[in-house]
N, C-alpha and C positions, 0 to 999 in steps of 0.2 A: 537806350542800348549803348553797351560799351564800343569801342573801335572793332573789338573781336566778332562785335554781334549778340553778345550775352547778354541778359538782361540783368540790367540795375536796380534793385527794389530799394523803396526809401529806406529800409532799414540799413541795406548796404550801407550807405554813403555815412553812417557815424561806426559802422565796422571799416571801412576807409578810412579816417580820419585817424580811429583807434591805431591802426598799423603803422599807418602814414608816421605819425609821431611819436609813438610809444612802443614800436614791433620792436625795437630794438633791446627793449629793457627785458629784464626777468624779473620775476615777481613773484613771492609765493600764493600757493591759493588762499593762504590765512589772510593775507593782505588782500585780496580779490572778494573773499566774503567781507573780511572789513567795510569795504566801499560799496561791497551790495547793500549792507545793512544802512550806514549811512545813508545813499540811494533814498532807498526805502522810506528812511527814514523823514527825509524831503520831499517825497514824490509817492507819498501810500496808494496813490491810482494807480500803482506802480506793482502794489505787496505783489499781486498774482504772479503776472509774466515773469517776476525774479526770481519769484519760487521756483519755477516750473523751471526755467534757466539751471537754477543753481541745482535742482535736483536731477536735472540731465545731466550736467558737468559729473555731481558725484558718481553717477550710475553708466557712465560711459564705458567701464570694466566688464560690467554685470550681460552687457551687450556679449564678450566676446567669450564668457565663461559660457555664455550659452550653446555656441558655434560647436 
């Protein structure tokens, strides 16, 4: 648990690091798939959860057209 009390899941902790060092930059999402692909491309145990990631990213609109 954090100081606040929240819980910390392991995944946190490489979405921290990401912030940590890298919050500051911008990026486009062309470059962000870039690096998924790559990724992937290294780590195929990997294809699923990236998909499933990047297909939320794109569909995070589609949420609010719903509302």
């Amino acid at each position: 648990m954090t100081p606040g009390g929240e819980r910390v899941y392991f995944t946190d902790r490489g979405i921290e690091e990401l912030e940590s060092r890298r919050g500051e930059e911008e990026v486009s999402l062309g470059w962000v798939a870039d690096q998924l692909r790559t990724f992937v491309d290294l780590n195929p145990d990997f294809e699923v959860p990236v998909e499933r990631l990047a297909t939320w990213l794109a569909r995070l609109d589609d949420e609010d057209e719903d509302e």
